[in-house]
C-alpha positions as protocol buffer text, in pm:
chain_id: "A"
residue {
  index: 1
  type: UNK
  ca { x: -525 y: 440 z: -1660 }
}
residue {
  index: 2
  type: UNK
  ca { x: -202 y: 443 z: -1503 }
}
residue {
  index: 3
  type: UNK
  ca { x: -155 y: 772 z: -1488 }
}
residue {
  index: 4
  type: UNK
  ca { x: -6 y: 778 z: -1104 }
}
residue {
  index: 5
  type: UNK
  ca { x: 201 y: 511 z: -1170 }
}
residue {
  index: 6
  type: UNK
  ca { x: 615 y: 473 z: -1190 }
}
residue {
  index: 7
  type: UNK
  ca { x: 734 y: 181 z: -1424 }
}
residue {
  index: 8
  type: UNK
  ca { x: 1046 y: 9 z: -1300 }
}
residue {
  index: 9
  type: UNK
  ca { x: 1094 y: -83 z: -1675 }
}
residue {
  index: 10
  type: UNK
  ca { x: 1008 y: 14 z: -2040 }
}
residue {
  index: 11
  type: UNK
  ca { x: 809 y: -332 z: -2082 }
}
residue {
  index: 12
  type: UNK
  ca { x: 571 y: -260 z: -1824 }
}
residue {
  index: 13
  type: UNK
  ca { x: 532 y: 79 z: -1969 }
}
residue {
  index: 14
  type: UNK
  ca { x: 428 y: -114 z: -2279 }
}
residue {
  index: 15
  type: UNK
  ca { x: 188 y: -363 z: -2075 }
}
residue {
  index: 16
  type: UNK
  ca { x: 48 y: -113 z: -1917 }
}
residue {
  index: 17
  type: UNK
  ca { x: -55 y: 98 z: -2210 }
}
residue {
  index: 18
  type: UNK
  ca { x: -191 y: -143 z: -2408 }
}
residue {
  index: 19
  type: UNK
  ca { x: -376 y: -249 z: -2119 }
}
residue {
  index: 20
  type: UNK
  ca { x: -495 y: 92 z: -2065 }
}
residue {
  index: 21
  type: UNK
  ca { x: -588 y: 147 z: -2486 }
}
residue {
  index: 22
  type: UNK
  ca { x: -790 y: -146 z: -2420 }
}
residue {
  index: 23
  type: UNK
  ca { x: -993 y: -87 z: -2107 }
}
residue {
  index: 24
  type: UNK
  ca { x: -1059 y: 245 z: -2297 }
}
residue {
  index: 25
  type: UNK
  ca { x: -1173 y: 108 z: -2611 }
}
residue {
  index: 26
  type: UNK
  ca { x: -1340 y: -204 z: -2564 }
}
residue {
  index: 27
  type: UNK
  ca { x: -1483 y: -222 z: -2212 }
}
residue {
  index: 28
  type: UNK
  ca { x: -1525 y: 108 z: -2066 }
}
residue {
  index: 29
  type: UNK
  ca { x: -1868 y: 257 z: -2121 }
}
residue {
  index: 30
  type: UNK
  ca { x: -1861 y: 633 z: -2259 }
}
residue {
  index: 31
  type: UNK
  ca { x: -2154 y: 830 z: -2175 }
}
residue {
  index: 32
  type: UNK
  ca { x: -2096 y: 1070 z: -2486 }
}
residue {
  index: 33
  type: UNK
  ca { x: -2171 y: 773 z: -2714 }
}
residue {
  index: 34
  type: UNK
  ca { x: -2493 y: 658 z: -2584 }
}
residue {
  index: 35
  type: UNK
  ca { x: -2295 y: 401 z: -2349 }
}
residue {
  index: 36
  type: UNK
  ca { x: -2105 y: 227 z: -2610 }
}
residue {
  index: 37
  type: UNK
  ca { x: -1779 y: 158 z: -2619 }
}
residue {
  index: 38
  type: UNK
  ca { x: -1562 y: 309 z: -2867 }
}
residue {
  index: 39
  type: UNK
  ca { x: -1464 y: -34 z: -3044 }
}
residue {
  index: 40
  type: UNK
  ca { x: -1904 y: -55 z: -3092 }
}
residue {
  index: 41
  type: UNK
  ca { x: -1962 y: 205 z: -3241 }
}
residue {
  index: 42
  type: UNK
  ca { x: -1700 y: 178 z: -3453 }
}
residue {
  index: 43
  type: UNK
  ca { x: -1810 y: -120 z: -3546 }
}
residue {
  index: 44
  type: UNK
  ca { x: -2167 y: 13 z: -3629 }
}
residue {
  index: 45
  type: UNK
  ca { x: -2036 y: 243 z: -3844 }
}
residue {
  index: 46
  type: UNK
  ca { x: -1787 y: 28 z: -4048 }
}
């Protein structure tokens, strides 16, 4: 998640977080939720 990471520019501070928001939400598997992603269960609920 970037989290060891220097950015050389506010941007790619930007990039980088959304990146990271996504990887959290919509790909990476959380064991606390049955491994489902965030954005699916969400999405079962809605």
């Amino acid at each position: 998640f970037y989290l060891d990471q220097t950015f050389d520019s506010k941007q790619h501070a930007k990039k980088a977080t959304k990146s990271a928001i996504n990887l959290y939400n919509q790909i990476r598997l959380h064991v606390s939720l049955d491994y489902k992603t965030p954005n699916m269960v969400y999405k079962l609920t809605a």
